[in-house]
C-alpha positions as CSV (number, residue, x, y, z in Angstrom):
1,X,98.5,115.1,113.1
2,X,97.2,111.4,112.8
3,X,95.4,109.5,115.1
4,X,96.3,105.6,114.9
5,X,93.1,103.5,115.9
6,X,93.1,100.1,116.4
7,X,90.7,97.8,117.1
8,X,91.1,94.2,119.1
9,X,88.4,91.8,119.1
10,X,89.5,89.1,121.0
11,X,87.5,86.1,123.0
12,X,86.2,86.8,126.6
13,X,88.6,84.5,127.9
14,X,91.3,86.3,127.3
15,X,90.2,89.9,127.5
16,X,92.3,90.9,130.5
17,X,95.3,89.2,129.0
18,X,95.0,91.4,126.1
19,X,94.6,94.3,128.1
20,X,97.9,93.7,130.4
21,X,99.7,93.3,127.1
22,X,98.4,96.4,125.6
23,X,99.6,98.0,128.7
24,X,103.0,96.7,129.3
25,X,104.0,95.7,126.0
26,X,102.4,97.9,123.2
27,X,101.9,101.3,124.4
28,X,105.4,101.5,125.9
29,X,106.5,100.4,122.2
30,X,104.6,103.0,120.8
31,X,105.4,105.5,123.1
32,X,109.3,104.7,122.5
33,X,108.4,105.1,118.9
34,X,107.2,108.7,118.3
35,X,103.3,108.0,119.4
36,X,101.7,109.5,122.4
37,X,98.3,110.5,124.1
38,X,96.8,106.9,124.1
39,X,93.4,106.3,125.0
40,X,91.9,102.9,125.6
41,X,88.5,102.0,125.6
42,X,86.1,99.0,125.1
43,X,83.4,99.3,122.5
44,X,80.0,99.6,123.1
45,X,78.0,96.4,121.3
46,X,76.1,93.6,121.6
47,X,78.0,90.4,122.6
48,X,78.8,88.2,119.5
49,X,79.5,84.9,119.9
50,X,82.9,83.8,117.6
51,X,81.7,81.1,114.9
52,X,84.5,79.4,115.1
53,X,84.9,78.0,118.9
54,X,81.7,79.3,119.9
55,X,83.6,82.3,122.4
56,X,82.0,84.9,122.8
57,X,83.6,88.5,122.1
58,X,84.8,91.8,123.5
59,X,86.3,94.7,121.6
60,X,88.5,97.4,122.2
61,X,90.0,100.2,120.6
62,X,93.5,102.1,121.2
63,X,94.1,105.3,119.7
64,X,97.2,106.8,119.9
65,X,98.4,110.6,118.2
66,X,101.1,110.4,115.5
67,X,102.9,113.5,115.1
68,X,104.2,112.8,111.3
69,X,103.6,110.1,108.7
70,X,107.0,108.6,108.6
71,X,107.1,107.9,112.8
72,X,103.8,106.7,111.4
73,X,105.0,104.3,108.7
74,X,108.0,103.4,111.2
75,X,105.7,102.2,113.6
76,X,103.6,100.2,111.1
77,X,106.3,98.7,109.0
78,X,109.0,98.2,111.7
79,X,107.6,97.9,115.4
80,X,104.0,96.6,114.7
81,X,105.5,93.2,113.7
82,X,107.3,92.9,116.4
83,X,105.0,94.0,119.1
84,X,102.1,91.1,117.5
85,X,105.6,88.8,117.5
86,X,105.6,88.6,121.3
87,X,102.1,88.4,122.0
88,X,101.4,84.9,123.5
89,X,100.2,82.2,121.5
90,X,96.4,81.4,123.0
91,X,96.3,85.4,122.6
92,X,97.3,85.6,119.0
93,X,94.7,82.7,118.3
94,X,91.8,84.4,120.2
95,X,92.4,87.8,118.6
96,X,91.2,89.8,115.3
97,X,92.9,93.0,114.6
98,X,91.8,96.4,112.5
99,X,93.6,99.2,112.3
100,X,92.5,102.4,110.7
101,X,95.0,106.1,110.3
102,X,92.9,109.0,110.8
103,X,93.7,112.8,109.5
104,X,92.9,115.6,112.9
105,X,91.1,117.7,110.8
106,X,90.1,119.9,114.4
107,X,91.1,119.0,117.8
108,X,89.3,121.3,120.3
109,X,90.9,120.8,123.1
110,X,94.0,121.9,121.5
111,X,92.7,124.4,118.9
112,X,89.9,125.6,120.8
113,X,86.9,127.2,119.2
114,X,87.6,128.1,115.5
115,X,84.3,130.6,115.2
């Protein structure tokens, strides 16, 4: 299993914007794709102020389960785009993405205690 983790920094401004999209607009898309179980959280860290219009920032991270790598690469190489193509324009200006594939090497709550 893979566990796709993405991270949005985006300027305070438009924090609950990004969240409503990430809600109604990119976990359905992942869902419909293959992905499941997501889990959305905002990172723990100090506040940083964005250099270039002096915004400050808030980051969260989505991680969604992948079953396989191809619904993985399908996702990545064919929805991806056009998820980040419908995101609003102030939103796409205000926001820094990172997104990192992880291997499960032991899930506990599924494979329970491996002593």
């Amino acid at each position: 299993m893979i566990l796709y983790n993405t991270t949005f920094c985006v300027d305070e401004p438009y924090a609950a914007e990004l969240i409503d999209f990430l809600k109604t607009t990119f976990i359905p898309a992942a869902y419909d794709s293959g992905l499941y179980h997501a889990l959305l959280t905002r990172v723990r860290a100090p506040r940083e102020q964005n250099g270039l219009n002096g915004n400050y920032t808030v980051s969260y991270a989505l991680q969604l389960r992948v079953p396989t790598d191809e619904i993985c690469h399908k996702f990545v190489d064919d929805v991806l785009p056009r998820i980040f193509s419908n995101m609003g324009h102030n939103l796409q200006q205000s926001l820094h993405v990172y997104c990192t594939e992880l291997d499960v090497i032991h899930d506990h709550d599924r494979d329970g205690d491996s002593r």
